[in-house]
N, C-alpha and C positions, 0 to 999 in steps of 0.2 A: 457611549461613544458618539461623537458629534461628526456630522459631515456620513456620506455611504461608505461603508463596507462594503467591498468587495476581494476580500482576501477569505474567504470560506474555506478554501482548500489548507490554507494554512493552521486555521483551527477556529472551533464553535464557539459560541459563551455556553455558558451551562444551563438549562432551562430551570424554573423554580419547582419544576414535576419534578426533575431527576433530582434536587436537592431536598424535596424532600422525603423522596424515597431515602436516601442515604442515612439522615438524620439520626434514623433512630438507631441504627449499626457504629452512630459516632456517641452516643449519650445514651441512651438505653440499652441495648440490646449489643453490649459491646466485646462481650467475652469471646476467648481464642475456640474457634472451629473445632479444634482438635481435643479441646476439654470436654472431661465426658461428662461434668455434671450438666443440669439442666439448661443454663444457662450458654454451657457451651451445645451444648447441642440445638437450643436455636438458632444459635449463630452461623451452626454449621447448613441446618435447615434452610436458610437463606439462602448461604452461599452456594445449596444445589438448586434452587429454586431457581436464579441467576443461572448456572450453567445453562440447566436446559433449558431454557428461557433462550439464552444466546446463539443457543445450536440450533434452537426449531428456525431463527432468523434468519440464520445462514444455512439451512440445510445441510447440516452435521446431526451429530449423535452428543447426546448430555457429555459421553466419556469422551469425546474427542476433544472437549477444551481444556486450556491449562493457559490458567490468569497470568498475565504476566506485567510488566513493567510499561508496556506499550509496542507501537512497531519495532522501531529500532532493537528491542531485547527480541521481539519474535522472530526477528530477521534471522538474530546472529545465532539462535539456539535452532534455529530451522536448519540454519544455511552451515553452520559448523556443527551442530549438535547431527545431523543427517552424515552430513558426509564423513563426520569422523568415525561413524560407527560402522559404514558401507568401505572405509579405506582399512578399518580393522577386519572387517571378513576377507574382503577381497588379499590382502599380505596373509593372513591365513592360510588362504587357498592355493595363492601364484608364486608366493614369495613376496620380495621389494623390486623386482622386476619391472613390476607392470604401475606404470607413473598413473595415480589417477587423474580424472579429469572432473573439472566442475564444468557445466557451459550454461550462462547468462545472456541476459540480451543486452545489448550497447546502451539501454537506455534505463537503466536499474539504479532504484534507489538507492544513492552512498551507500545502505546499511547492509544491503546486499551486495553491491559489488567490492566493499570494502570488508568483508565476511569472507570474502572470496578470494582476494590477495592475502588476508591473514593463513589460509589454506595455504597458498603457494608458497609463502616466506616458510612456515613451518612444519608443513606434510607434503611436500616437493608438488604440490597438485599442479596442472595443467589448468589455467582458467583459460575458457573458449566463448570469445561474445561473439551474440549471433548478429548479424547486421539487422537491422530496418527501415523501413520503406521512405519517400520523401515526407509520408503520412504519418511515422510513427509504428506501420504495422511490423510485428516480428518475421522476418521471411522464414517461414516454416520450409520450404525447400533446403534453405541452409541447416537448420536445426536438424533435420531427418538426415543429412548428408554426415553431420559430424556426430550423430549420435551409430550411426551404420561404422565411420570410421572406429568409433571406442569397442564395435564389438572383438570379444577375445574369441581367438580359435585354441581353445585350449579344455580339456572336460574340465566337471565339473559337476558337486553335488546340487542339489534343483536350487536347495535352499541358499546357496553363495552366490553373489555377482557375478554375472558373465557377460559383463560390460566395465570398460575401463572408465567410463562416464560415473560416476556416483550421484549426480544430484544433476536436475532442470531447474531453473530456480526464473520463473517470467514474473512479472507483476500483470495485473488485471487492468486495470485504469492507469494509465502515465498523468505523474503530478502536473510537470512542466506545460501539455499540452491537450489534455484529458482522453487522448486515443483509446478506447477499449481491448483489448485483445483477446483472441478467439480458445478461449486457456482450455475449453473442452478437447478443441482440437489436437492445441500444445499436447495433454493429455496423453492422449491415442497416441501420439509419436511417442512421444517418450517410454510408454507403457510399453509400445510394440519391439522396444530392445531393452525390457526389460529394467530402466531407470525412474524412480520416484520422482514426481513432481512436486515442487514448493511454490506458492502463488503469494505473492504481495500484494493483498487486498485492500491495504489502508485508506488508499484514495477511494475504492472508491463502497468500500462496506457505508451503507445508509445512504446510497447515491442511487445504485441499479439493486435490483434484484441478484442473489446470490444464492446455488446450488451446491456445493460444495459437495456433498457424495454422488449428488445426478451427474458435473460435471466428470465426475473421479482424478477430484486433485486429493493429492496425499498429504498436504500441510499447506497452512494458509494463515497470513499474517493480519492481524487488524490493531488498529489504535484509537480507543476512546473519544481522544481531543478533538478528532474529523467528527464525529459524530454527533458530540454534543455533552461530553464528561469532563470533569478536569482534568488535567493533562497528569500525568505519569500512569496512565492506565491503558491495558490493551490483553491480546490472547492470543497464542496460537494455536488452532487447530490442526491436531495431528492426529493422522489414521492409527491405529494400535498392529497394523502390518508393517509399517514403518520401524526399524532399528533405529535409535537414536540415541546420541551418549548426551547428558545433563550439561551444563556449563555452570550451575551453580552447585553444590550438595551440601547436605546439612539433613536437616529431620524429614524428608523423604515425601513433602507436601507434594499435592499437583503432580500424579503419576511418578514422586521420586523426579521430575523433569524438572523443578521448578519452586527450590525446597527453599522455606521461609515461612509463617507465620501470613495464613491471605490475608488481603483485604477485603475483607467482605463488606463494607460499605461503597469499598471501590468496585466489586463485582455486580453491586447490586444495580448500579449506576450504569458500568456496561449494559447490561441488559434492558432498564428503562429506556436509556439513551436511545439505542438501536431501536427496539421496539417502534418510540415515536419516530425517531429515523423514517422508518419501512413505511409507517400509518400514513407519515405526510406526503412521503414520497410516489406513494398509490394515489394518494387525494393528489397531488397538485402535479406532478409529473409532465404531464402535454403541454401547461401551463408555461412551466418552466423550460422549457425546450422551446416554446413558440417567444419565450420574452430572451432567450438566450440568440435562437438567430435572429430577432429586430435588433439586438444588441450588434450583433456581429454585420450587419448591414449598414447600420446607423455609424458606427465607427468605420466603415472602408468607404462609407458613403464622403465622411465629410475630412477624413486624411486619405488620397486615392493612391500614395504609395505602402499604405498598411495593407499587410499580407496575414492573412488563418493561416495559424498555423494547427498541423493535426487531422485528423479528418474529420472534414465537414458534417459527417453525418452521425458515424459511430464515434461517440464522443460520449462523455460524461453529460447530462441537462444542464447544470449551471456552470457551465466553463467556457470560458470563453477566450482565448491567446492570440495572439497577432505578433509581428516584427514590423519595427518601423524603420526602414533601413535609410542611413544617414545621420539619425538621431542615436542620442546616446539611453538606454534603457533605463540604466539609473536614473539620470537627470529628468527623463520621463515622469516616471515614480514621485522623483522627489516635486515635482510643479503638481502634478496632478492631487498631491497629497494637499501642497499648499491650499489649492481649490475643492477640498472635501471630499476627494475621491481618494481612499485609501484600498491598494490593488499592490500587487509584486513581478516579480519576474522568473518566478518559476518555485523550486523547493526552499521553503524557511528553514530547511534541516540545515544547510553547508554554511559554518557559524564563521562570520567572519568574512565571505568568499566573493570576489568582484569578479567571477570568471566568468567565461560564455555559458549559458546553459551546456550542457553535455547532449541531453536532448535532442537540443535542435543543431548539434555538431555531428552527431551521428544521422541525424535525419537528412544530410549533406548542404545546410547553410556556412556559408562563409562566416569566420566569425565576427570578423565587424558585425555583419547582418543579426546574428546567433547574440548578441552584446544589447540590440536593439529590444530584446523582447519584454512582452508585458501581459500579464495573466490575469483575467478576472474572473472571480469567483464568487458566488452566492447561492443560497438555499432555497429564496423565496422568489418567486417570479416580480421580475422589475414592471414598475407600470408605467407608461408608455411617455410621462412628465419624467420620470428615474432615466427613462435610456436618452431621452430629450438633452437631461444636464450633462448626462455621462458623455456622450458627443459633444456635447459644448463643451465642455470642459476637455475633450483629447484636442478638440479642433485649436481652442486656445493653447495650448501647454506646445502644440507642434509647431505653429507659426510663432509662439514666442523663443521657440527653442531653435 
């Protein structure tokens, strides 16, 4: 690819480690996991090799992963596979009475929030988004306040919900603006009435450090392509305390959660992937955070109506977003492209969509302003000639514009 990249967030190339890790799971060593001759049972050898390989990264357990298709499938088997099984006990127990409730936060990946409405169209659910901050933060205040409202006064055996709440579903890292969020916390609130949490890791698995049973989130989403896999690949990690109904069934692969014939070339791939992810991300880390704020000074240095957006501090290392308010976002994009700087405007997931970030609509920008935005992303710390052009290059694209 010619000219910089700066759209990382969107997705990696594939390193020549991880391919060829894979290689031999596509031409040698190719047979089905679940055949019991020899050959299948190296294949399957791998593909636990890879799990726990994946879990020790994220601070999981071997059996809490189940490979799947990437974020977007871990979304909707978290976000519907949880809740449909927590609205079956709970009608069990109250009857059809008691309306469940999903609650999300206003700033959640389509694959989650749109998991979320397919709830409410066809299990009468209640979706509840929690607002956030000008920063992007989740207001845990509110979150505590509507999870207090979902509780039932009504008995109940230990083992049934006694919350009309079924599912917390927050993301960890926001794509649009790289904001972190404090998901241990989420955690404790949600646990403390008794509702499981789901965590949308995608953005930012291979970015920070990830705990995953220290935090005690109960399901947690990742996807390959951010990390450095080819793209249809991802997992979610799910506590085995968790009730959860399947969304696919067939021959009862991946915990019966996730039934098809794996990929174990593609699992193996996760696990390299991440691995070097975590390796580099210890090695260069301060780096990349110190060439990320020259970045973010050098651009409001040299357009002084560009605004950060997100917070300044607790952020992703290589992200960097701004609004340029008066210009058009797009036509941003498209000049700056022309000039070698390839960068976006928030999620590459919404196919098709010229709309205001959502993000930064709930973060309370106007949408002209919300319309303006532009996101840069990268892996490797820029050197100090890279943030030189990249400023040159915003400064020309804004005065031509």
């Amino acid at each position: 690819m010619t000219g910089m990249y700066l759209d990382a967030a969107s997705t990696e190339p594939v390193s020549e480690d991880v391919i060829r890790a894979m290689m031999p799971f596509l031409t040698e060593a190719y047979a089905n996991p679940m055949s019991v001759h020899s050959a299948g049972k190296t294949a399957a050898k791998a593909l636990e090799a890879a799990r726990a390989s994946l879990a020790a990264d994220l601070g999981a357990r071997p059996d809490d992963v189940i490979f799947t298709s990437g974020g977007t499938e871990s979304d909707n088997l978290a976000v519907k596979g949880i809740a449909m099984a927590r609205i079956r006990r709970m009608r069990d127990a109250y009857g059809e009475s008691v309306t469940p409730r999903i609650i999300v936060s206003s700033i959640e990946h389509p694959a989650v929030l749109e998991s979320a409405r397919w709830l409410e169209r066809w299990f009468g659910c209640e979706v509840v988004e929690i607002p956030v901050d000008a920063q992007a933060h989740i207001d845990l205040d509110a979150l505590r306040g509507e999870l207090e409202q979902g509780r039932l006064d009504v008995p109940s055996e230990t083992a049934k919900p006694r919350n009309a709440t079924v599912l917390v579903s927050a993301m960890l890292a926001n794509n649009e603006v790289g904001t972190v969020e404090p998901v241990d916390d989420i955690a404790r609130i949600a646990h403390a009435c008794g509702v499981p949490l789901h965590v949308d890791a995608v953005q930012a698995a291979g970015q920070i450090p990830i705990r995953m049973r220290e935090w005690d989130v109960d399901a947690m989403s990742l996807s390959g392509h951010k990390f450095g896999t080819p793209k249809g690949l991802g997992a979610l990690l799910l506590r085995s305390r968790v009730p959860i109904e399947p969304l696919i069934n067939g021959g009862g692969q991946e915990r019966s959660l996730r039934s098809g014939t794996q990929n174990v070339a593609g699992a193996v791939a996760l696990a390299v992937a991440l691995r070097d992810a975590n390796t580099r991300m210890r090695g260069i880390q301060r780096q990349l955070v110190a060439s990320r704020d020259r970045l973010i000074d050098a651009v409001m240095r040299v357009e002084p109506k560009a605004r950060l957006t997100g917070d300044p501090m607790r952020r992703l290392p290589g992200h960097a977003s701004f609004v340029f308010p008066g210009l058009s976002g797009e036509a941003l994009l498209v000049d700056l492209d022309a000039r070698g700087i390839a960068c976006s405007s928030g999620s590459a997931c919404a196919v098709g969509r010229h709309e205001a970030p959502g993000t930064l609509l709930a973060m309370g920008y106007a949408e002209p302003v919300a319309k303006s935005a532009v996101r840069m992303t990268f892996r490797e710390p820029l050197a100090p000639e890279q943030i030189n052009q990249i400023a040159a290059a915003v400064e020309e694209s804004c005065t031509s514009l």
